[in-house]
C-alpha positions as CSV (number, residue, x, y, z in Angstrom):
1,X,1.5,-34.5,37.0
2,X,4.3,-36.9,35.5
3,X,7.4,-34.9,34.2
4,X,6.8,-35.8,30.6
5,X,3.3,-34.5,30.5
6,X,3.9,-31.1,32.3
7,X,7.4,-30.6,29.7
8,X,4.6,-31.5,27.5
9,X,2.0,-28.4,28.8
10,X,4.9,-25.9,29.0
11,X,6.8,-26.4,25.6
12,X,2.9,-26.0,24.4
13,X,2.4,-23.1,26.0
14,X,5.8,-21.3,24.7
15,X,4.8,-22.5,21.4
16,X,1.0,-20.9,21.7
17,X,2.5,-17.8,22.6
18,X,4.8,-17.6,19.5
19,X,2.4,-19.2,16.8
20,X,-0.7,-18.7,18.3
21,X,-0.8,-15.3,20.6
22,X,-2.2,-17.0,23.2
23,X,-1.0,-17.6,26.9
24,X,-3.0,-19.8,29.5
25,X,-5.3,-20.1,26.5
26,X,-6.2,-16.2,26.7
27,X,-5.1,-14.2,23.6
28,X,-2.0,-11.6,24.2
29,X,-2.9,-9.0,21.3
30,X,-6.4,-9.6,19.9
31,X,-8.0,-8.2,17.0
32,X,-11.9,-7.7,16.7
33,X,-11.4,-11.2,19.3
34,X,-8.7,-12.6,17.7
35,X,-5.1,-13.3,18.9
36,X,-2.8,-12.2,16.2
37,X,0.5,-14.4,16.6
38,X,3.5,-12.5,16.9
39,X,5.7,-14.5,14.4
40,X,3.1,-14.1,12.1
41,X,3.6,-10.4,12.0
42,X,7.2,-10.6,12.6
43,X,8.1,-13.1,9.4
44,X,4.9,-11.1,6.8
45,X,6.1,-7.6,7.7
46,X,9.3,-8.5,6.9
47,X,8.9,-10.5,3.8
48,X,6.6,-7.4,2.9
49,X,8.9,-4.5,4.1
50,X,11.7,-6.3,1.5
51,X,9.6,-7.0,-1.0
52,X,8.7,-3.5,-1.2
53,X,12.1,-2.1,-0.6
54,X,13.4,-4.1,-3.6
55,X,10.7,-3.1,-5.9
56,X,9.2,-6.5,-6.5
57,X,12.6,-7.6,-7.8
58,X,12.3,-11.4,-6.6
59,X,9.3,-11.6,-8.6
60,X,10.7,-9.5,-11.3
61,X,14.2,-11.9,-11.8
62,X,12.8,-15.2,-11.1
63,X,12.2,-17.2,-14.2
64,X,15.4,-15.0,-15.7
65,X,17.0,-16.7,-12.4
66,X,15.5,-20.0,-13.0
67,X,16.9,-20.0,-16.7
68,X,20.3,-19.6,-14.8
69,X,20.2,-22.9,-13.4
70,X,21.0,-24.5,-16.9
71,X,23.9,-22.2,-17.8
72,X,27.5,-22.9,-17.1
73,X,29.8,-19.8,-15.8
74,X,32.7,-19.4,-18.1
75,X,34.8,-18.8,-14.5
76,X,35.0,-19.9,-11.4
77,X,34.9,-18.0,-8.5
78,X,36.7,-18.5,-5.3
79,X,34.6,-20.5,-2.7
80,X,34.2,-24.2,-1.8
81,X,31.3,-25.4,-4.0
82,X,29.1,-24.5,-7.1
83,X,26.4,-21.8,-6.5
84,X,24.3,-24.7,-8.4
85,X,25.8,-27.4,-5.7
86,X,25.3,-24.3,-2.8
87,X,21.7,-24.3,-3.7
88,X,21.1,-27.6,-3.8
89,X,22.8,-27.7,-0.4
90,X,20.6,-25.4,0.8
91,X,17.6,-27.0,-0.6
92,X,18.6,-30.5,0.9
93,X,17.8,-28.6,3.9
94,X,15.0,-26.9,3.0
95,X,13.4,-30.1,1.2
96,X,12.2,-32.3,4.4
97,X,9.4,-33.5,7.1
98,X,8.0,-30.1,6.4
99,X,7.4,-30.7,2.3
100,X,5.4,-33.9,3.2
101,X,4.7,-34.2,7.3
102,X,4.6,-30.4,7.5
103,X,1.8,-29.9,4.9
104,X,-0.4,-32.4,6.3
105,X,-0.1,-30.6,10.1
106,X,-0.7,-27.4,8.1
107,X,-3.9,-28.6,6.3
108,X,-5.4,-30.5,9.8
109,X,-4.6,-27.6,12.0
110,X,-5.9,-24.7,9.4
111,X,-7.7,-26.5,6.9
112,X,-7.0,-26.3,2.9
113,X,-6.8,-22.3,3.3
114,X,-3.7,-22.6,5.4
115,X,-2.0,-23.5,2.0
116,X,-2.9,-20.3,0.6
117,X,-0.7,-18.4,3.9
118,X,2.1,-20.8,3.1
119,X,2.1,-19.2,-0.5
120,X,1.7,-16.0,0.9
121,X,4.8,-16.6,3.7
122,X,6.9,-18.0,0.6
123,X,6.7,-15.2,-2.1
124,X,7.6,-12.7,0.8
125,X,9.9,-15.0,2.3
126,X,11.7,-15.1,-1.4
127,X,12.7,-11.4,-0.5
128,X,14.0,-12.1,2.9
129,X,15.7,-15.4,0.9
130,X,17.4,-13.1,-1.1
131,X,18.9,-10.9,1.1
132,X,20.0,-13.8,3.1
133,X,21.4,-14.8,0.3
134,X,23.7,-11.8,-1.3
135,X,24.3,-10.6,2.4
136,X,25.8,-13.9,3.1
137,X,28.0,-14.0,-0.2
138,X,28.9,-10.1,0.5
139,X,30.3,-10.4,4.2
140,X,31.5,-14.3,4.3
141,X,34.9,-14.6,5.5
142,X,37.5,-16.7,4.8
143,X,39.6,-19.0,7.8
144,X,43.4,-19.6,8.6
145,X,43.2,-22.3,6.1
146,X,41.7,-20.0,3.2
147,X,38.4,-21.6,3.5
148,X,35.3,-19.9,3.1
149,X,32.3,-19.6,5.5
150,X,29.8,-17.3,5.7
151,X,26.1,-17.0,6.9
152,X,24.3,-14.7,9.8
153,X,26.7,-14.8,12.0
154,X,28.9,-13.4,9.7
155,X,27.1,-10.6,8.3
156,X,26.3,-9.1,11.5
157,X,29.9,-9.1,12.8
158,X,31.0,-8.0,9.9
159,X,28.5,-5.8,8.1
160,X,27.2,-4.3,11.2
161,X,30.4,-4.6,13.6
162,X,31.4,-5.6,16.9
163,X,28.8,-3.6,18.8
164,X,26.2,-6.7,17.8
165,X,28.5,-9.3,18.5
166,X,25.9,-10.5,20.9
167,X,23.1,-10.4,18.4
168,X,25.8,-12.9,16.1
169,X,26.3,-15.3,19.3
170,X,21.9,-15.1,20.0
171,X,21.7,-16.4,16.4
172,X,24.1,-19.7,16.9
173,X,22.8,-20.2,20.0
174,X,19.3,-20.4,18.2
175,X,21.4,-22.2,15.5
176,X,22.3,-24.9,17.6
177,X,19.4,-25.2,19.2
178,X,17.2,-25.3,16.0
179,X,19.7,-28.0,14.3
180,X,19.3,-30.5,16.9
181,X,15.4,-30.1,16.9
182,X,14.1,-28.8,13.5
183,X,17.4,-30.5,11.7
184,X,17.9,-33.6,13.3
185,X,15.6,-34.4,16.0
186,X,12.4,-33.7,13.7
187,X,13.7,-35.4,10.4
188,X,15.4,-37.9,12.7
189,X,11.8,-39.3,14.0
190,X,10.0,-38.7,10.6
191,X,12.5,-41.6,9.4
192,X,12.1,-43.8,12.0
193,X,8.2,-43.6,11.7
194,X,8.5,-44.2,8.1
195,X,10.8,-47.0,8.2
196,X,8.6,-48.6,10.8
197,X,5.5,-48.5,8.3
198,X,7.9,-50.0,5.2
199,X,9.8,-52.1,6.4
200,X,8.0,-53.1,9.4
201,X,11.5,-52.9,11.5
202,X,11.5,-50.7,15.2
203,X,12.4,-47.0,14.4
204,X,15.4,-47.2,16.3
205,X,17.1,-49.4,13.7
206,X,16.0,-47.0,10.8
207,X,17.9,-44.0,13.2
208,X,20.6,-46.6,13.2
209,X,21.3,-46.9,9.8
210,X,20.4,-43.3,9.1
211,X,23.3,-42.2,11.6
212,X,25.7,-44.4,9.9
213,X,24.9,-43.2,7.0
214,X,24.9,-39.7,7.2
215,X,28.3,-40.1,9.2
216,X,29.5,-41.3,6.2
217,X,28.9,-38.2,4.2
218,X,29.1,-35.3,7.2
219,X,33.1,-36.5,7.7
220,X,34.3,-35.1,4.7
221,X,32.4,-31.7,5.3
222,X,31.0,-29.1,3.1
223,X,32.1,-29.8,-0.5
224,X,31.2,-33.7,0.5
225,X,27.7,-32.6,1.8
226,X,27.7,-30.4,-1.5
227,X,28.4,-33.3,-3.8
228,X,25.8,-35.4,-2.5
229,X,23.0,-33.0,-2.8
230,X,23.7,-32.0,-6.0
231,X,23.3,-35.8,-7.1
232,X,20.5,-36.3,-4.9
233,X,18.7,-33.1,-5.1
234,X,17.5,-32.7,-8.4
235,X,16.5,-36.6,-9.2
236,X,14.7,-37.0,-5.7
237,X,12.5,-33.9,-6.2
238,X,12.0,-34.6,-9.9
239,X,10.9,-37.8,-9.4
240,X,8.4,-37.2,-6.5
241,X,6.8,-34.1,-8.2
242,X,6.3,-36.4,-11.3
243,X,4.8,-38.9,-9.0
244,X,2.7,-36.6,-7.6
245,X,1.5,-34.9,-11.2
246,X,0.7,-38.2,-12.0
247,X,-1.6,-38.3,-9.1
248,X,-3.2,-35.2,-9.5
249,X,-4.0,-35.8,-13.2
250,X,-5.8,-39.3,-12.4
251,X,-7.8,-37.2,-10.4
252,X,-8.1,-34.1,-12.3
253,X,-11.7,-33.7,-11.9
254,X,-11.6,-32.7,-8.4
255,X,-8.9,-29.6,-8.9
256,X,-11.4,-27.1,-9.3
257,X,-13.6,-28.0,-5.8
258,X,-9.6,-28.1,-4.4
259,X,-8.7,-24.8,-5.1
260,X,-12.4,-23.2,-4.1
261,X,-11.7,-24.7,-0.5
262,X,-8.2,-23.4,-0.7
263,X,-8.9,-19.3,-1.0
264,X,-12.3,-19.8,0.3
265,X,-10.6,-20.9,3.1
266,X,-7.6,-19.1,3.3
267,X,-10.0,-15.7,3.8
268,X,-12.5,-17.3,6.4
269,X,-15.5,-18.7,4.3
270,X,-17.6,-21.3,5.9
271,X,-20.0,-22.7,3.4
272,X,-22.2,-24.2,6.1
273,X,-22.8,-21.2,8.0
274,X,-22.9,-19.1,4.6
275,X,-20.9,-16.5,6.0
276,X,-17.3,-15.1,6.7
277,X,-15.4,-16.3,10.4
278,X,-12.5,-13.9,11.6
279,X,-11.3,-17.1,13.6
280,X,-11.2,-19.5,10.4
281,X,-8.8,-16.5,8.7
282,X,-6.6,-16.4,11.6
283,X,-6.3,-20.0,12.1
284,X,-5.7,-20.8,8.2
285,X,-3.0,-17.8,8.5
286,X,-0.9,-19.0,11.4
287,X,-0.9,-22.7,10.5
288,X,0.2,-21.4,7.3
289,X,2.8,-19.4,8.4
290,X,4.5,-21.6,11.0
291,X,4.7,-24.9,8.2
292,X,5.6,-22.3,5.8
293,X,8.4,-21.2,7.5
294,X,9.4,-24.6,9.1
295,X,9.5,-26.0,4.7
296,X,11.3,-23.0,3.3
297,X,13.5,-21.7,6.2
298,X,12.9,-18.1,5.0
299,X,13.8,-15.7,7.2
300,X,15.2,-18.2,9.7
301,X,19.2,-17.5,8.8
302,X,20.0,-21.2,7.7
303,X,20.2,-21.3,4.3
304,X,22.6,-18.3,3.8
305,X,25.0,-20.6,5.5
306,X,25.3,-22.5,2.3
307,X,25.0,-19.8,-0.1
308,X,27.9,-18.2,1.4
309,X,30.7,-21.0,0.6
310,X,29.4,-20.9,-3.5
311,X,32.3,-20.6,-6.0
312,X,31.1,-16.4,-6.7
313,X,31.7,-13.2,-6.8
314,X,28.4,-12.0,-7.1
315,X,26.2,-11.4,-4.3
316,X,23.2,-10.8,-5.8
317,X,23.5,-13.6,-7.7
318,X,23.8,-15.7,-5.5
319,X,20.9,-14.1,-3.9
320,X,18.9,-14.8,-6.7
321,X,19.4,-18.5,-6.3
322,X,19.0,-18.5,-2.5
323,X,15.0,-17.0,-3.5
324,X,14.7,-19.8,-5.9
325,X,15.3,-22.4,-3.5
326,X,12.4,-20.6,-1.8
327,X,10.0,-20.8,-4.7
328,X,11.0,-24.6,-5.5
329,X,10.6,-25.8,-2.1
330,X,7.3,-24.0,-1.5
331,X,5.6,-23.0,-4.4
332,X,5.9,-26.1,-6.3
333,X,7.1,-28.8,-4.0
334,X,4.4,-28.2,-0.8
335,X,1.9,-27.6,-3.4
336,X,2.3,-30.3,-4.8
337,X,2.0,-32.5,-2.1
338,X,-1.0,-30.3,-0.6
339,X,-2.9,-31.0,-4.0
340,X,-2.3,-34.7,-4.1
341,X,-4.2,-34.8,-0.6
342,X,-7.1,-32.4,-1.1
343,X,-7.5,-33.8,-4.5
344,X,-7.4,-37.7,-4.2
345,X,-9.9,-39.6,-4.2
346,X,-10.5,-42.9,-1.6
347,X,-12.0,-44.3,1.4
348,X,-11.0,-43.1,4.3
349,X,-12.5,-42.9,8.2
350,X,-13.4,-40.1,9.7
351,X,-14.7,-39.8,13.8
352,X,-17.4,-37.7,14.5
353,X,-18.5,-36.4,17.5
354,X,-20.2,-38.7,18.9
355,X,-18.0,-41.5,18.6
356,X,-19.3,-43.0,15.3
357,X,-17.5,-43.2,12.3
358,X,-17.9,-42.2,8.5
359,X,-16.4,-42.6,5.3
360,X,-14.9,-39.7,3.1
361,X,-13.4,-39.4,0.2
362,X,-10.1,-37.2,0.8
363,X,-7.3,-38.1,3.4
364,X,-7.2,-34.3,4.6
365,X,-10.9,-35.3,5.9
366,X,-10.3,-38.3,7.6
367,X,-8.7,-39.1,11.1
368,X,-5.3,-39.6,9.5
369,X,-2.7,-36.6,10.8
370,X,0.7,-35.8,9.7
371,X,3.1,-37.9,7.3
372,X,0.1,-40.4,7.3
373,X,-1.8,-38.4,6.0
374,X,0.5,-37.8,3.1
375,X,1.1,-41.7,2.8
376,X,-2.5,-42.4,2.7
377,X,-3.5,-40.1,-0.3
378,X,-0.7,-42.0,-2.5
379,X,-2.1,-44.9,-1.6
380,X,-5.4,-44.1,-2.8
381,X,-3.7,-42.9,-5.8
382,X,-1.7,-45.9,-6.3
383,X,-3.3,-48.7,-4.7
384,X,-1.5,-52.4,-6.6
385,X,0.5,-53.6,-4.1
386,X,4.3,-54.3,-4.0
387,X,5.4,-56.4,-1.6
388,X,1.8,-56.2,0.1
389,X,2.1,-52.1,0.4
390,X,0.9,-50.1,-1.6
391,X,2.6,-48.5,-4.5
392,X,2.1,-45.0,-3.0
393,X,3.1,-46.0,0.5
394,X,6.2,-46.9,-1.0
395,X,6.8,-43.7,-3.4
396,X,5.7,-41.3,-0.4
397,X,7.8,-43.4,1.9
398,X,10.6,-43.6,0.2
399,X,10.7,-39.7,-0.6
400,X,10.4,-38.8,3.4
401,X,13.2,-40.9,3.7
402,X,15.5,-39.1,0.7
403,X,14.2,-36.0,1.5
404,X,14.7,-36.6,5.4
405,X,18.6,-38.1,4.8
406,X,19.3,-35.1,2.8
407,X,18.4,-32.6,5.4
408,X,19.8,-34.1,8.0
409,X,23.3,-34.2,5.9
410,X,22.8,-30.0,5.3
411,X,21.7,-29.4,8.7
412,X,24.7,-30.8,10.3
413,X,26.4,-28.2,8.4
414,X,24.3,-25.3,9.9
415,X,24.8,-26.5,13.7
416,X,28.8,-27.2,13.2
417,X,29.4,-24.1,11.4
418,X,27.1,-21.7,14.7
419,X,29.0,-23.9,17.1
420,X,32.8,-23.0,15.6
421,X,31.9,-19.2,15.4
422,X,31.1,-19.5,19.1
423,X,34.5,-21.6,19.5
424,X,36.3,-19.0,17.6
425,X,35.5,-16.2,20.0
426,X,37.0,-18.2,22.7
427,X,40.9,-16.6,23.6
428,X,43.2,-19.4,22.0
429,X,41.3,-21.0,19.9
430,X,42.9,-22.6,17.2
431,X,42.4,-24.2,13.4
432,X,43.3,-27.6,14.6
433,X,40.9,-27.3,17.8
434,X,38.1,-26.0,15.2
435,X,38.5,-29.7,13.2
436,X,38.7,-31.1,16.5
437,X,35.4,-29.5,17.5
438,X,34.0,-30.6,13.9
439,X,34.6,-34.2,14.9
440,X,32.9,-34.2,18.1
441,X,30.1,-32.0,16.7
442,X,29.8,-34.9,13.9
443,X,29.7,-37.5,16.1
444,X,27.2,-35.8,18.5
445,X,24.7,-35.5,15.6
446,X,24.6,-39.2,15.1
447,X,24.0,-39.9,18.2
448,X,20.9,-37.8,18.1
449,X,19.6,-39.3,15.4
450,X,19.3,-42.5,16.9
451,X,17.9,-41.2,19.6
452,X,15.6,-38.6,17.9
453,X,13.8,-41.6,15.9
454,X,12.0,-42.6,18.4
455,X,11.0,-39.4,20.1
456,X,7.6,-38.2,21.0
457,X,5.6,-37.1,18.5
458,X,4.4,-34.1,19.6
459,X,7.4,-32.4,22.1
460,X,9.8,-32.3,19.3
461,X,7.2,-30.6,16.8
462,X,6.1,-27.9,19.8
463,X,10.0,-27.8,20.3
464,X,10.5,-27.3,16.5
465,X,8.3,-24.3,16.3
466,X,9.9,-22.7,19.5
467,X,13.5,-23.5,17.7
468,X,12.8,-22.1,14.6
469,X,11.4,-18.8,16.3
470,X,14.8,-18.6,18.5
471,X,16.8,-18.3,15.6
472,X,15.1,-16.6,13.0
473,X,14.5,-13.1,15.9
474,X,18.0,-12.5,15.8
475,X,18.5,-12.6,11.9
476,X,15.6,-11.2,11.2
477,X,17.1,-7.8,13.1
478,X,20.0,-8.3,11.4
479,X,18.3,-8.4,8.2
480,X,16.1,-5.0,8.8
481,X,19.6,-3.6,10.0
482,X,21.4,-4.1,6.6
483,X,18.7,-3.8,4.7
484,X,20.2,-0.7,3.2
485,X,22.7,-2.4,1.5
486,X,20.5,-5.4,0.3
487,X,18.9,-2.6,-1.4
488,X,22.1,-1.5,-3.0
489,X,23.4,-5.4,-3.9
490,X,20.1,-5.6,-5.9
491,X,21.2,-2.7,-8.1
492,X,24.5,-4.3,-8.8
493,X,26.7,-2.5,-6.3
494,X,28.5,-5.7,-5.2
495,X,30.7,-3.8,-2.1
496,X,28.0,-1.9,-0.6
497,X,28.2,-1.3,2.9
498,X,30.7,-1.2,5.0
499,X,33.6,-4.0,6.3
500,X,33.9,-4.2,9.8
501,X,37.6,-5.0,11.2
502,X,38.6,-5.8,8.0
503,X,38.9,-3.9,4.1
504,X,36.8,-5.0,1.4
505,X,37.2,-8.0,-0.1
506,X,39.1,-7.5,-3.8
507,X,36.7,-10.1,-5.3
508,X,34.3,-8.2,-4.9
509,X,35.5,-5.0,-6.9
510,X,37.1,-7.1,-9.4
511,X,35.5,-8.9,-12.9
512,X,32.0,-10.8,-12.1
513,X,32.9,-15.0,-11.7
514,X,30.7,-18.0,-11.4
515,X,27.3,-16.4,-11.7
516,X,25.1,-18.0,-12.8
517,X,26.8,-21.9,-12.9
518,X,27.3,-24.8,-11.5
């Protein structure tokens, strides 16, 4: 066996083991003859533990939340960026592959039900978002140069003290790791495929231009990352959920049949067979899950990196928007996309068995996988040409490409803000070695762009899953750990818990600022 196919069979197997429960094809904990994945019940217990612990209160303050978005704050707060600019940070990140690519793998691995677990995995992952969020806002520090940072790493040295230092240095390890996969190396080929099919040029020269171009924003760090998305953000997702409405309502008459295979689906109907399959729940659930997770980033310790740097005071605030980012990158933006394929109507191939082929009417049923699949039901809806492609080739094209760019831009972020805490633990480290560091890190990530658009296929996704599992373990401990005083931030107690190596922070005890603004 050739080296690239046997890194092949055992980043597969890892992967199985994590998102499927299965090793060497055997299940590890089955139920009535089902494996039950372990990140499965890791990421729903938790998302259901806080849910229940806060008394439904992400449900209970979202649209109040929401209506926060389009207030200003009379003050600002000290921090590096808007909460309004730290969510669209955070969303840049969240809002990738996953919201187009990521849907499509969802839908052909666990059919339309497996939409109906990624609901599931956001509204519980809107808890674990928000105590990300104010737990990150609550125990961020500030640097020799009066900077602030913040995010896991942060609330488990300080919140829960030196004794799980090693829990902190798990988390940027599985930080690192998951930027240069999940953050670059994923996003990184997504573009290069997608630039191949519009422009017709080799994916290397679409990493090319993507490197240099995210360069170009990364080297002016944080508040320059933060300016961009919060130009970019908004228009790009308005524009491809009007796009996608668009699409939907030209093919209205199929939304009903869409949303009976969706929760007959998600709960194991088959209609051929008449009956109810334990294997078709499980399936639907874990595919659901693991592209739920990989689109919103609940859980998984990234986003609270950007939330913790917002211009407040105000944990829960800015806990609130941390949930929302959740809810907009799930709830509307992956459903969108997931109706516009299971609702679209066209002529597409599909292999059967045997070898022969048929035609059917929706892209989820055909033989197209992944962001093709996504590409190919805009198409249908928008079929004039422009430039001899396709309307919706372009639109869905051109929004893998914006959303892709952006993410890459955040994600930079998260891997160059895990690598300085490790840095910073090092005897004699230094502020001028940190922006030393910060160069080299910068550079590095260009570099695996380029090389990233052009990877295979399906190592970096197996790689991705395996990532994202790496570092959302450690957080999520950290999470259950101080979920005590999430509890307490929810109620409005703004210094709950206790400062490790350090006092309270006076901004915290002192007059509410910058919630909610931007």
């Amino acid at each position: 066996m050739s080296a690239a196919p046997a890194l092949i069979d055992h980043v597969t197997a890892i992967s199985d083991l994590i998102w499927l429960g299965m090793w060497n094809d055997q299940p590890i904990l089955p139920v009535m003859g089902q494996p039950i994945p372990p990140m499965v019940i890791i990421l729903l217990g938790a998302g259901l533990y806080f849910m229940i612990g806060l008394k439904g209160y992400p449900l209970r303050t979202l649209f109040p939340a929401m209506a926060g978005l389009f207030k200003k704050s009379k003050s600002q707060g000290a921090g590096e960026i808007s909460p309004f600019a730290a969510l669209s940070t955070a969303l840049s990140g969240q809002v990738g592959t996953g919201n187009l690519a990521g849907v499509a793998t969802a839908i052909t691995l666990g059919g339309p039900g497996a939409i109906f677990w990624m609901w599931i995995t956001a509204l519980f992952g809107m808890a674990l978002a928000f105590a990300e969020g104010s737990l990150a806002v609550r125990f961020r520090s500030q640097a020799a140069d009066g900077t602030y940072r913040g995010g896991p790493m942060t609330y488990i040295t300080i919140g829960l003290g030196p004794k799980w230092i090693w829990l902190a240095v798990l988390f940027c390890l599985g930080a690192l790791f998951s930027a240069l996969v999940t953050g670059n190396g994923i996003q990184a080929q997504s573009l290069g495929t997608s630039a191949n099919q519009l422009f017709g040029v080799e994916p290397w020269v679409g990493g090319v231009v993507a490197a240099i171009a995210v360069f170009a924003v990364i080297i002016g760090g944080v508040k320059s990352i933060g300016r961009v998305a919060e130009t970019i953000v908004p228009w790009m997702a308005g524009a491809y959920l009007l796009m996608a409405l668009i699409a939907i309502i030209l093919n209205i008459g199929d939304i009903p049949e869409t949303f009976s295979r969706i929760f007959s689906g998600a709960f194991g109907y088959d209609a051929a067979s008449g009956g109810f399959l334990g294997a078709m729940i499980m399936i639907a659930i874990r595919s659901g899950v693991a592209r739920g997770l990989f689109s919103n980033e609940a859980g998984q310790g990234s986003t609270p990196i950007a939330h913790a740097v917002a211009q407040t005071n105000d944990p829960a605030a800015q806990g609130r928007f941390a949930m929302m980012g959740t809810f907009i990158d799930t709830i509307v933006i992956c459903t969108m996309t997931a109706l516009v394929m299971l609702t679209v109507e066209g002529s597409f191939v599909h292999t059967l068995e045997n070898g022969t082929t048929e035609i059917v009417k929706h892209a989820w049923q055909s033989d197209l996988n992944g962001f093709e699949m996504t590409s190919g039901a805009f198409a249908a809806a928008f079929s004039p040409e422009l430039f001899g492609v396709p309307i919706g080739t372009l639109i869905a094209s051109i929004a893998l490409i914006l959303f892709v760019f952006t993410t890459l831009l955040t994600w930079s972020y998260y891997g160059e803000r895990a690598i300085t805490y490790l840095y910073d633990l090092v005897p004699g480290s230094s502020l001028q070695g940190e922006k030393v560091l910060h160069i080299l890190w910068r550079i590095l990530w260009c570099i695996v762009i380029y090389f990233g658009s052009f990877a295979d296929l399906e190592t970096v996704w197996r790689l991705g899953d395996i990532s994202n599992a790496v570092m959302t373990l450690p957080n999520i401990v950290a999470l259950l750990a101080l979920s005590g005083v999430v509890f307490a931030l929810a109620k409005g107690n703004r210094a709950a818990g206790t400062d490790h190596g350090r006092e309270t922070p006076k901004e915290l005890l002192e007059e509410i600022t910058g919630a909610p603004g931007r």
